[in-house]
N, C-alpha and C positions, 0 to 999 in steps of 0.2 A: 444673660449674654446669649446672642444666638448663636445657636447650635453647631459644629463644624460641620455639618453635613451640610449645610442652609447653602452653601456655594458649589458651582460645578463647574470650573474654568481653566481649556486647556486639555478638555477628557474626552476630543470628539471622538479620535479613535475608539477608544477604549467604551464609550458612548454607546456605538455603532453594533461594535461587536456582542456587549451585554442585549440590546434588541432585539438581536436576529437571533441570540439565544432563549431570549422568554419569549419571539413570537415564533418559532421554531416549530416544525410538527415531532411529535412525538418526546421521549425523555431523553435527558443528556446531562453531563455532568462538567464544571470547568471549575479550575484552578487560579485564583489571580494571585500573581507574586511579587510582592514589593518590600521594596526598605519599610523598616517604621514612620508613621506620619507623612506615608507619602500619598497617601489618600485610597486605600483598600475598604476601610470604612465607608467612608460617605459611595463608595461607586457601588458595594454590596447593600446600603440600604436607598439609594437610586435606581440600582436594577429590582430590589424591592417593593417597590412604589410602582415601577412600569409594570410587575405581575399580577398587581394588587389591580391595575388600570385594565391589565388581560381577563381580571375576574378568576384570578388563582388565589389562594390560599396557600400562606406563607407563613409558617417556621423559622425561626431561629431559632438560634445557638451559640456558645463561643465557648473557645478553650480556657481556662483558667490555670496559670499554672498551679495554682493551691492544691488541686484535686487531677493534676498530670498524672499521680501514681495512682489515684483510685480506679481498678478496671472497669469500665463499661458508664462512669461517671457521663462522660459527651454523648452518649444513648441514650441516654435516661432524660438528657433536656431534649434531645430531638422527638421522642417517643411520649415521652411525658403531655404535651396537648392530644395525643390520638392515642391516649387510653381506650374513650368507648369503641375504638376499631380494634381492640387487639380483644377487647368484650368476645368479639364477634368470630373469633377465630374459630377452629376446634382447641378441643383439649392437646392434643396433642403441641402446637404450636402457641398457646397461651402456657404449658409449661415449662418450655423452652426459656420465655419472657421471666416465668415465676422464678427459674432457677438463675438468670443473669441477673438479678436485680435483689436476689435476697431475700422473698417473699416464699419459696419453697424447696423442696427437696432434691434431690436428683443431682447424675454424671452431668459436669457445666454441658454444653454441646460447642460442637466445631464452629469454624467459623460462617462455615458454608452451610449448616444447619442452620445458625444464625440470623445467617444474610436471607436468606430465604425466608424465612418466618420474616425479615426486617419488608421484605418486600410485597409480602402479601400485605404487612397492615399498611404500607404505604399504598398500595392496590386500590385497596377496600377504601382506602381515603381520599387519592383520588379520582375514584368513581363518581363521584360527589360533585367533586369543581379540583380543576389543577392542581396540582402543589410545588411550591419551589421551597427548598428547606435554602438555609441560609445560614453558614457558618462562619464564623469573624475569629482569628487568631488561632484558627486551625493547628500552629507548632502545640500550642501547649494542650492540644486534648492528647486522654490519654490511648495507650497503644490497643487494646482491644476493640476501643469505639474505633480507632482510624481502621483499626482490618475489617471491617465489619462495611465502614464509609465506603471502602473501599471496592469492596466486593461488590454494594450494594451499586454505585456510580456507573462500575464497569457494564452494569448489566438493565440498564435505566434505556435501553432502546427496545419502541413498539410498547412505551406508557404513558403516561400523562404526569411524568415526576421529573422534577430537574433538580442538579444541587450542585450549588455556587460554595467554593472555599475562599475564605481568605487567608492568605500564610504570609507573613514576617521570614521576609529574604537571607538574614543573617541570623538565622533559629532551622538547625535541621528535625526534622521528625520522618514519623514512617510515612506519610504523605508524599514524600519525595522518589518512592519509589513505589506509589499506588498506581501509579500508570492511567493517571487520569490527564483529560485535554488540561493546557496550561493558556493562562493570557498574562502576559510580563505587563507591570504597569510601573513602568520607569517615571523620577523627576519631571517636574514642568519644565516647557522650555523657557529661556526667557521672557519672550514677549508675556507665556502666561503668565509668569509668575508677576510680571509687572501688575497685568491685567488685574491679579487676585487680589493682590499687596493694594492697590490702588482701591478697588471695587470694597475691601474688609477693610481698609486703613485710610482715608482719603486724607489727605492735607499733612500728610508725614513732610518734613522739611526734608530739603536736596541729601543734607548729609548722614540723615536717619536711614532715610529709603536706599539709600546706597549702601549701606553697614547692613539693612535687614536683609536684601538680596544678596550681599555676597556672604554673609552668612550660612541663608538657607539653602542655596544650592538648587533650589526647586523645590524643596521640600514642604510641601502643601501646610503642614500644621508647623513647621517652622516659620511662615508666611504669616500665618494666624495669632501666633501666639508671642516673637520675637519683640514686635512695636514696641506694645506695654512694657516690654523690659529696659526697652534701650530709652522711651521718655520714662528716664524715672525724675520724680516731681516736674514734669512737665517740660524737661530742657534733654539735648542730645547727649548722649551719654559721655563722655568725655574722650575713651580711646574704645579701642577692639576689643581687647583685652577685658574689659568692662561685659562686654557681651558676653564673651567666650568661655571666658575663667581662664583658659590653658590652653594657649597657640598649643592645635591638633589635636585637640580633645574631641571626639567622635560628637555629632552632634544631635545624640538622643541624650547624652550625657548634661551639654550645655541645655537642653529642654527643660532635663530634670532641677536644673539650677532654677530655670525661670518657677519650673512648678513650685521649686520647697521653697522661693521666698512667700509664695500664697499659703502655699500650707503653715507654713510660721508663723503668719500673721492670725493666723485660727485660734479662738478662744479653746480651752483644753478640750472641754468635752466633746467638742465638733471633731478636735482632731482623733477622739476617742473613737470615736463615730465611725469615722473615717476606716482606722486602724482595723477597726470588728468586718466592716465591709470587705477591705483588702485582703486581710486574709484568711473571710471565708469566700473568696474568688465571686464577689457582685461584679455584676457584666459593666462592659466596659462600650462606650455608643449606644446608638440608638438601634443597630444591631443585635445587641445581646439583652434581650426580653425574656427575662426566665418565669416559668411558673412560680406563682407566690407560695411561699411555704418552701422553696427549696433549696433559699437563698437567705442569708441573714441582712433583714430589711434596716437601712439606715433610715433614725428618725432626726425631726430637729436639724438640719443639715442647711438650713436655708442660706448659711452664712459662707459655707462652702460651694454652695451653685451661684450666689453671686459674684464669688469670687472668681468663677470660671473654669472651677473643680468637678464639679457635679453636673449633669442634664439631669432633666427629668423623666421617665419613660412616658409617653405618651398616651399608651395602652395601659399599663398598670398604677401609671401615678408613684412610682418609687425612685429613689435617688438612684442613678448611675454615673458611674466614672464618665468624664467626661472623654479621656481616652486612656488604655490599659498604660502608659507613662505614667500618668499622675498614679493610680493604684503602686505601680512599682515604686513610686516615689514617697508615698506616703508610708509605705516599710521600711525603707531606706533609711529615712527621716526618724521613724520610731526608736526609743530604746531598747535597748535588752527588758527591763522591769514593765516597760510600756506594751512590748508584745508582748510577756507572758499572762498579761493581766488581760488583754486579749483574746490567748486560743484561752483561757481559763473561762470567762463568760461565752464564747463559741461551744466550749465540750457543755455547758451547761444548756446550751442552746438547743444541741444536736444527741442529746441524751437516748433519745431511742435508735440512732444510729451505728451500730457498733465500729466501724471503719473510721468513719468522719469523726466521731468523741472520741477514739483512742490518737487518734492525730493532735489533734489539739490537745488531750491531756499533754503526749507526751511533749510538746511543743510548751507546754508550761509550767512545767517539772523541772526541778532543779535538782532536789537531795532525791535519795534514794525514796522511793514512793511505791511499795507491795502494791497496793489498788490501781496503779498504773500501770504496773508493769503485768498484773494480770491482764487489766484492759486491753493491753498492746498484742498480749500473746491469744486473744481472744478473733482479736482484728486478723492478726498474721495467720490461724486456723483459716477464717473466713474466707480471705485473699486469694488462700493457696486454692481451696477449692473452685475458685474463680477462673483461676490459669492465673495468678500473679504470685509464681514465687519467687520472682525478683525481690518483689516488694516488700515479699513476707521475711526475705532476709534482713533488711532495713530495722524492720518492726520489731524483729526478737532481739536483734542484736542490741536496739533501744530498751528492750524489756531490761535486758541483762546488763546493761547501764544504770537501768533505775531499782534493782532489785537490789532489798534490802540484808539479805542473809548470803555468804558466798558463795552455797551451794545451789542457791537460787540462779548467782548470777556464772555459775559454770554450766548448767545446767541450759540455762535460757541459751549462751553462747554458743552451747553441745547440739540445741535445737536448728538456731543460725546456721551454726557449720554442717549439720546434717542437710538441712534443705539446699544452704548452695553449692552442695557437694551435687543434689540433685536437677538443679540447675545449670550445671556446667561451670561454674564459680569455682574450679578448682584451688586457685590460690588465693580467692576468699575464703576458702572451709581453712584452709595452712593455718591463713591469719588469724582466725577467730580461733581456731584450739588453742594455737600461742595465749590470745587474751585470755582463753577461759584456766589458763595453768597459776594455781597458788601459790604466791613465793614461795621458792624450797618446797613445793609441795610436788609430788605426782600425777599422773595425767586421770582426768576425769574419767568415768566411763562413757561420757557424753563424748567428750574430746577421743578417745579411740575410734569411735564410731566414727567420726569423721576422717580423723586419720586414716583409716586403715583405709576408709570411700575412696579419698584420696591415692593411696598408695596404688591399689588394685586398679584405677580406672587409667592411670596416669602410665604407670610403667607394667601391671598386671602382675604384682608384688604379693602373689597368694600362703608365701611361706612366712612371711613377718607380720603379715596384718594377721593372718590366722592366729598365729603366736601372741597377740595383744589380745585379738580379740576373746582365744579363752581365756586369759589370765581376767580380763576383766569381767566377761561372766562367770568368773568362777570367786572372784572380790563377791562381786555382789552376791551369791548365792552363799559367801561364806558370810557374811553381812547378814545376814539374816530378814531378803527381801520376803515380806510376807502377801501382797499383791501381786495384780497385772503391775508392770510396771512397764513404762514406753520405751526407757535407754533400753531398757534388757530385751525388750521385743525388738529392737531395735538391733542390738548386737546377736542376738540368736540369727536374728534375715539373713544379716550380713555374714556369719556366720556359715550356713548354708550354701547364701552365693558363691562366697568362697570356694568352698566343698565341691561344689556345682564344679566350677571351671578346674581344678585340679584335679577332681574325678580321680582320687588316689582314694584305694578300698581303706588300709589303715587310717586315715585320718578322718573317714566317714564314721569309722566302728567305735576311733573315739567319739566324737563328735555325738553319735546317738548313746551312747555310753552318759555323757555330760549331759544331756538333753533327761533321758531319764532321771536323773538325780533332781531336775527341774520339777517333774510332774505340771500339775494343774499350772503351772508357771507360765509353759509354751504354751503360746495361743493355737487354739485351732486351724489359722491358718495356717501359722509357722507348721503344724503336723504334716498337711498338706503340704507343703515346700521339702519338707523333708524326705517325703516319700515320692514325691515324682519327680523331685531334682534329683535323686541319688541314683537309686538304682530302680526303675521301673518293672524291672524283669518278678524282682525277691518283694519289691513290695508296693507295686502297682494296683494290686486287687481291691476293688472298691471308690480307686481314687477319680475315675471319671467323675463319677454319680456326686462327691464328696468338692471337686470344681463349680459342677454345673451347679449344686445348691450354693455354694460358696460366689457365683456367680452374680445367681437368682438373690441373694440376700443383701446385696453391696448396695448402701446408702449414703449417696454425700461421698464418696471414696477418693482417697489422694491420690494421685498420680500413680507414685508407684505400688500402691494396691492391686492398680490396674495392670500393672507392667509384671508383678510377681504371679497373680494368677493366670496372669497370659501365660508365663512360661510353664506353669504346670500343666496349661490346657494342653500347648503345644506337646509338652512328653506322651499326653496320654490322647492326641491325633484329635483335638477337637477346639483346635484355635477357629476356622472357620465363623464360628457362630458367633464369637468376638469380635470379627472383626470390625465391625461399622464401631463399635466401642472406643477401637484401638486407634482407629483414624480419625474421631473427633478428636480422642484427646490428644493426640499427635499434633491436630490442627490448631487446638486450645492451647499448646503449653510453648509452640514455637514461639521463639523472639521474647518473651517475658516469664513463662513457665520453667517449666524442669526439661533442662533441656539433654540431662544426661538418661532420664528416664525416657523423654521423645527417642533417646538411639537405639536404646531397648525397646522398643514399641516396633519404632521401624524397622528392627530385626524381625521381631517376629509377624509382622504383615508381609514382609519378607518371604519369609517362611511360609507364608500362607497361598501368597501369591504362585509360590513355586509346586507348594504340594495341588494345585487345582489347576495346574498348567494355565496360567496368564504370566507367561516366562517374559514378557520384554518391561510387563509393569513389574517383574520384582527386578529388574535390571538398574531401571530407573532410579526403585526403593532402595537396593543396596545403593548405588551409586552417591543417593542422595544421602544418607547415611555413615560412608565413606566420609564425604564432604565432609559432612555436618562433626564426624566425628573427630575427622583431621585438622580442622579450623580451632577445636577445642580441645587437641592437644590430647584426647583419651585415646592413649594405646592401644589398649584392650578392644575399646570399642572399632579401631577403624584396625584392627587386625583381625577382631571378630568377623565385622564386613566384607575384609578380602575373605576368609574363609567361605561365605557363602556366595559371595560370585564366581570363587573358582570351580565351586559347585555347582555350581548354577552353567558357567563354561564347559563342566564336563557332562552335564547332563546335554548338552546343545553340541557338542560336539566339537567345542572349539577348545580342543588338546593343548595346543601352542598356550592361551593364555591360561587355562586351568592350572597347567601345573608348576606356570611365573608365580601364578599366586599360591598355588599349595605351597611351592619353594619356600616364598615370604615367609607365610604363615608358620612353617614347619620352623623354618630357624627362626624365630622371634621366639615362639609360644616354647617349645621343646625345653632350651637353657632354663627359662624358669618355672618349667613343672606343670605348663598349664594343658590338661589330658583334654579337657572339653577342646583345644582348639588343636594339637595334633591328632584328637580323632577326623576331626573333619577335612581336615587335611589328607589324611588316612583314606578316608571315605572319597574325597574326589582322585584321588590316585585309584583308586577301584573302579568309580566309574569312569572316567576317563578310558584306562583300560577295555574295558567293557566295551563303552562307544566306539574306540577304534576294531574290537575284536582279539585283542592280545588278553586273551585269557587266562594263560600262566601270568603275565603282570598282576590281571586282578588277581588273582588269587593271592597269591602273596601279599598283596594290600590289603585285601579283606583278611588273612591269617593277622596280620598285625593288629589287629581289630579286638581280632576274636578266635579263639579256636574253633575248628569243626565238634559240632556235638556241644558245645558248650555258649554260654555267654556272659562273658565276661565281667563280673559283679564292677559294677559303679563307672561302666562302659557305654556311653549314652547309646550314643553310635551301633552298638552291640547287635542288638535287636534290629532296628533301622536299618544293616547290613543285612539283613537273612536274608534276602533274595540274592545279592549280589554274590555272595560267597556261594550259596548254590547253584546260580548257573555258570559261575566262573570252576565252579569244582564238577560240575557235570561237562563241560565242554573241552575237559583236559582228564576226561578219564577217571576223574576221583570220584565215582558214584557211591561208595561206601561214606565217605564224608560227607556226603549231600545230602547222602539220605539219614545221617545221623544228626546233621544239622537239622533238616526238618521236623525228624520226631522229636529233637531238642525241645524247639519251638511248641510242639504241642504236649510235652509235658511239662513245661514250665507255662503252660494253659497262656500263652500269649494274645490268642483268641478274644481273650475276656478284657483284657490289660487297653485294648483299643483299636478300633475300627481296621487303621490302615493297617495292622501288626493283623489284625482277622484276616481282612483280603491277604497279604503275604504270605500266613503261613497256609491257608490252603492251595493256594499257589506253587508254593515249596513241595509240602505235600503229595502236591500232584503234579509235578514236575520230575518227582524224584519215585513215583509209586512203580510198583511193575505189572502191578494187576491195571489193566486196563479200564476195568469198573471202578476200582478204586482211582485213580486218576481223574475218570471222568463226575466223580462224585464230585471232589475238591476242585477241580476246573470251574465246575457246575454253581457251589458253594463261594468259590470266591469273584466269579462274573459276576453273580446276581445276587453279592452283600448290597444293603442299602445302601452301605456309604461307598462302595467301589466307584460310582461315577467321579466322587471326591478326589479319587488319587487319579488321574487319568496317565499319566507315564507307568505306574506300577501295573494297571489293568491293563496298558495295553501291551505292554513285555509278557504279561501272562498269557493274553490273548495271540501272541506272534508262539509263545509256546506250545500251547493249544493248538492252534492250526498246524504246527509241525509233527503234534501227536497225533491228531484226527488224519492227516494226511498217509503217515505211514501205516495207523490200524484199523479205518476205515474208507482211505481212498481219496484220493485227491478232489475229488465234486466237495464231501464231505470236510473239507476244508477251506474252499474259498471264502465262506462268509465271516470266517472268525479272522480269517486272515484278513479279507478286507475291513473288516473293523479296527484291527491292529494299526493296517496302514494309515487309514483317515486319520489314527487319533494320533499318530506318527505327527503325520503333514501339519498336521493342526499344531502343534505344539511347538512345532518348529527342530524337529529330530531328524536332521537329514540323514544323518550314517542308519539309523536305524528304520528308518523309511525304507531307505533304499534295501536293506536287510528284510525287511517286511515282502518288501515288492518283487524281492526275488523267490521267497517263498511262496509268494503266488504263483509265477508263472512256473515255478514247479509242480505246483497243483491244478495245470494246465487251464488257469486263466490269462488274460492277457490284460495287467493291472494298467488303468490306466495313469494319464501321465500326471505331476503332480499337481495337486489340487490348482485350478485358475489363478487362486490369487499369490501363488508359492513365484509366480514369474511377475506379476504386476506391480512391477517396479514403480513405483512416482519417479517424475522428471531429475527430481534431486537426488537420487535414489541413483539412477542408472545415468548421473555423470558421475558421480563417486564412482559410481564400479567401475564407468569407463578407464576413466585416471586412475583409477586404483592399478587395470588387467594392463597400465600402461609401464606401469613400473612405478610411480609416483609415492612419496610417503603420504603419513596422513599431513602431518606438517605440510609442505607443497602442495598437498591438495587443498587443506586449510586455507593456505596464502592463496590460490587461486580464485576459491568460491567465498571467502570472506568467513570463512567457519573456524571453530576451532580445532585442535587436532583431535579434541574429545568428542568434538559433536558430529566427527567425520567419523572417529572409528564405531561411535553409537550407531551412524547410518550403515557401516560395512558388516555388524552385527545383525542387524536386518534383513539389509541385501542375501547374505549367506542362505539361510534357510529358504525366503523365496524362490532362489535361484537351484536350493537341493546339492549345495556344494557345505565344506567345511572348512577350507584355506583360502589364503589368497591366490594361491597359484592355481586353482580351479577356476579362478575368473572368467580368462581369457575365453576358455574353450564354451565356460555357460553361457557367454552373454553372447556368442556367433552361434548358439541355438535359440535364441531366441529368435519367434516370428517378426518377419522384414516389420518396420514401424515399432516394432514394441517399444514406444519410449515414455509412454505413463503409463 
């Protein structure tokens, strides 16, 4: 039978525009979007043929639903012919490939790492001769391949690559908001559809040809394939009803009828045939041309392509679906015993695959099966390293189905509910502990472990999950584990975290109390989490050195590997060198990863952002983190988030909103004990203070913290205040406190503990010294630490220090330079109050500072109508409604505007923007 592409009738449009796309300069990328069988096929391998005619070189591809959950599966055919270009790469960008595809080691990389290596090898290919890649059923690839499509499409302008989608209108996927160009390819219209019906069916009698058009509706392979149904033995079918099956039956549905009477008619082993095809996802049109060997090759089929089931590829000579209908139908049509016997010859097929043979085993598995259910939990490892712990939840949860001993299948369950705890899955971790509990029996320690994830992310439940959780490492240690064991590393982390966010000294003292009685038990790293979650002050020493090898050692690592020694870097000030780490896997694990481990991540790029002043990108980060964390319901996580924007607000000067959020944050966290998030809370009341100059406030904020002269055991915050409680205790008189805080700091050798803690307390030190040489040592010492450029708001309060010292003990000349460095790093950060604090100190040291930096007034147009409406009275809402923004996207712009303009309210507006120069309006 010929082929459904063989016709083109009624596609001038759509004709037109695929031409001027392959004869096009440069790359580009487009979308076609249509019902089923309304002809997306036959127009992607006719635009095909015209590439092929331009002298390109064409690729295909198609989605399969079979392999929708495998990550990076729809890469692998795209990539798969231009192997020897990825030969050709460096190393660097060839392991990138080794690690998406399973061939070798390493952190997966982002998407953007990805896309980029995706775009050199398509470079290097074509250099050659053109390329148009060519994908057919676009919904059902899977989510990594689409981010990756996506990114890669976006950025296909000034090359010689184009790529053509086809997507199924009534199937959503991540395509739909890849933001790629779209071509809608709606129903024939009538005449065409006469034209086709006529040109594919000639000599239909009046009453047929009228049944098959109102039938199909325009439906190009409804046209094609209808006739043959309705002449059944040669005569018009009787009624409608006959055709249809069931007035208002969808009519991919009525298709699938016409297919299964062909498939019916199929002697067994063809339809055998068939079934192994189907669902190991063999392509579907003359489109989907896979590499051989990747695909499970139907043999013996002849009986099936005469029947109108099968084409044959042209290029490889192997059976393909004649369109992805019949595949779906041929499942449909199968039994239960017919597919198991199915994925059972598929997993034997796909034996060196671990992903692909653990699918199929579990797909034809029945009784409980140990060899499978390892398999499974083999695959689920794999996946997660991929960025799919969606999927890996699926998988174990399937292990723990087919697992033969109970403890096997509480344990698998306890694995499930751990990772979609880390996923963002909250009330699928609920569910799975439920399953994993034995009648009449107690909760696993698996099932705690999730529990308690639950409890702490959801409501930030640190006093009851703490309470399960030693009971249950204190089961098992009475149990007589003689191993590492994974729950138990498992419930020690969690453990910790806990600890971490209550930052209550007694339950720390237990805590390392129980930990001892563990010995060789706790993993190395957990040591590490111990001692730089807790108290960094009493047992910080050694723990950088003890990061960075724990760092440098990380092979193949899960997400939150990644996310735990983030946080300890962060304690001991050397997240920084993380972070390109931290942002891929941020970028890997969104939409199908861990998504609750992505808001830890974001917190602490966050964090990073803010200590190296790039203050409007952690603005974003928290925000986007907020989001993220609010959409998903973790309390903790999106009260963690306010707490560092309102920080981040009082470091900026924006008092108003810093201390809405410390308010939040203060009454949420406080009723339930959680000290990690009323210290920070603490800490932005401090600065805040500060930034306005009400120095007795900070201080009192900073005393809540911490006493003078001391700090505060298992008080994160503690140390990370020493400057603030010293110049907030120097500027109100309490120089005996200041100064006792600072040799605090240097007998508790903080120096050593970590970088930013080095610059501070020299700072301190000489802030607080009275010998003038001594002073100038520690000024000296903490300017020109190595990492001092690193903190740039801490260096430069020191340095606004300094210039106030050199001013009064050696003379105002002797001061302008440090002072003017204070103020640039000011301007620069966006620190208006303290700018402007800077700027006066200079012209007391009789310079005449200039005004601030150019770009602090160069507004963008969109930028200085906000302010305008803003100095006019207007809300953001109303401003919103006016310029079409949101209220969020407004006050994001008034955030900016502020520092430019060297103001800190709204009510400063008016007076900034009638100084700006006549025209300033970009």
């Amino acid at each position: 039978m010929e082929s459904i592409a063989g016709a083109m009738v009624g596609r001038e449009r759509e004709q037109e525009a695929l031409s001027e796309f392959v004869t096009a300069a440069g790359g580009r990328a487009l979308v076609l979007r249509g019902d089923t069988g309304v002809g997306k096929s036959a127009l992607l391998e006719h635009t095909a043929a015209l590439a092929e005619g331009e002298r390109h070189r064409v690729v295909r591809a198609a989605g399969v639903e079979a392999e929708s959950q495998l990550p990076f599966a729809g890469l692998h055919q795209f990539l798969h012919p231009l192997l020897p270009h990825i030969d050709q790469l460096d190393d660097g960008h060839r392991e990138v490939f080794d690690v998406v595809f399973g061939r070798g080691e390493g952190s997966p990389p982002s998407v953007m790492t990805l896309g980029i290596a995706v775009l050199d090898v398509l470079s290097l290919a074509a250099s050659q001769q053109p390329l148009l890649l060519v994908l057919d059923d676009g919904q059902w690839l899977d989510t990594s391949s689409i981010e990756v499509c996506g990114f890669v499409g976006r950025r296909l302008t000034g090359s010689s690559v184009k790529l053509l989608v086809g997507l199924r209108s009534d199937v959503s996927s991540a395509f739909d908001t890849a933001a790629l160009p779209r071509l809608a390819v709606p129903t024939l219209s009538q005449k065409a559809s006469e034209q086709l019906l006529d040109l594919r069916h000639p000599g239909l009698d009046p009453v047929s040809r009228r049944l098959v058009l109102d039938e199909a509706q325009g439906n190009a392979l409804a046209l094609l394939e209808l006739p043959p149904h309705v002449l059944r033995g040669g005569r018009p079918a009787d009624n409608r009803e006959a055709l249809s099956g069931y007035p208002g039956v969808p009519l991919s549905q009525r298709l699938q009828q016409v297919y299964g009477d062909r498939i019916r008619a199929l002697s067994d082993d063809v339809r055998a045939e068939l079934l192994r095809g189907a669902l190991d996802g063999v392509g579907a049109g003359t489109a989907a041309r896979h590499p051989r060997g990747t695909r499970y090759r139907m043999l013996d089929a002849d009986e099936a392509a005469a029947g109108g089931l099968l084409d044959i590829d042209p290029l490889s000579g192997d059976f393909v679906f004649r369109h992805p209908l019949v595949r779906s139908t041929v499942v449909q049509l199968a039994t239960p015993n017919e597919r198991r016997a199915a994925h059972a010859a598929l997993a034997r097929v796909h034996r060196e695959d671990v992903e692909r043979r653990a699918t199929h085993l579990a797909a034809a598995t029945v009784d409980p099966d140990e060899e499978v259910a390892t398999a499974l939990e083999a695959a689920a490892e794999s996946v997660t390293r991929r960025g799919g712990a969606m999927v890996a939840v699926s998988w174990l949860t399937r292990a723990a189905e087919l697992s033969e001993r109970p403890e096997e299948r509480s344990r698998r369950l306890g694995d499930a509910a751990f990772v979609a705890g880390h996923a963002g899955l909250l009330g699928r971790a609920r569910h799975l502990v439920g399953s994993g509990l034995a009648p009449g029996g107690g909760h696993s320690p698996a099932s705690v472990v999730a529990a308690a994830y639950a409890a702490l992310y959801e409501d930030g439940d640190v006093r009851s999950s703490r309470r399960h959780v030693v009971a249950a490492i204190e089961d098992l240690r009475d149990n007589g584990v003689k191993d590492s064991h994974e729950v138990l590393t498992r419930l020690i982390n969690l453990l910790l975290a806990i600890n971490q966010y209550a930052s209550d000294e007694a339950a720390w003292q237990r805590t390392h109390a129980l930990l001892d009685t563990l010995g060789e038990l706790v993993p190395a790293h957990s040591r590490i989490y111990q001692d730089a979650w807790g108290d960094v002050v009493r047992r910080g020493a050694g723990v950088r050195e003890r990061v960075e090898n724990a760092f440098a050692a990380l092979r193949d690592p899960e997400p939150w590997d990644i996310t735990r020694l983030g946080a300890a870097a962060y304690h001991v000030d050397i997240l920084s060198q993380y972070r390109p780490l931290l942002q891929r896997a941020v970028d890997r694990e969104s939409g199908t990863g861990a998504m609750a481990t992505s808001m830890t991540m974001l917190h602490q790029i966050m964090l990073d952002q803010m200590a190296v002043g790039e203050w409007d990108e952690a603005e974003r980060t928290g925000q986007q983190c907020l989001d993220l964390a609010t959409a998903h319901r973790h309390m903790l996580f999106a009260h963690h988030a306010r707490g560092y924007l309102g920080l981040l607000a009082a470091m900026r000067g924006y008092s108003d909103r810093a201390r809405r959020l410390q308010a939040a944050v203060d009454a949420w966290a406080r009723p339930r004990g959680i000290g990690f998030l009323t210290q920070i809370a603490d800490a932005t009341g401090t600065t805040a203070a500060l930034t306005e100059g009400d120095y007795e406030a900070a201080y009192l904020h900073a005393i809540g913290i911490t006493p003078p002269g001391a700090f505060t055991p298992y008080a994160h915050q503690a140390p990370r205040t020493l400057l603030d409680l010293v110049e907030a205790a120097l500027h109100t008189g309490r120089h005996e406190q200041a100064r006792a805080h600072a040799l605090a700091a240097r007998r508790d050798r903080l120096p050593e503990i970590s970088p930013r803690l080095a610059v501070i307390t020299h700072g301190a030190l000489a802030m607080t010294a009275t010998d003038p040489t001594e002073a100038g040592h520690h000024y000296h010492q903490a300017e020109t630490h190595p990492a001092a450029a690193t903190f740039p708001y801490e260096l430069a309060r020191i340095r606004l220090a300094h210039g106030i010292h050199l001013r009064h003990t050696q003379g105002r000349k002797a001061a302008r330079l440090t002072l003017t460095l204070a103020t640039g790093t000011f301007e620069r950060l966006g620190a208006p109050a303290w700018a402007e604090r800077s700027r006066a100190e200079l012209r007391a040291a009789g310079a005449s500072p200039v005004a601030p930096s150019a770009h602090l007034a160069n507004l963008t147009w969109q930028e200085r109508r906000i302010a305008d409406l803003a100095a006019g009275g207007l809300t953001n809402k109303e401003i919103g409604a006016r310029m079409h923004l949101s209220p969020r996207t407004v006050s994001s712009h008034l955030y900016r505007v502020f520092p430019k303009l060297g103001i800190t309210s709204r009510a400063a507006l008016r007076d900034a923007l009638a100084e700006l120069p006549d025209g300033q309006d970009a």
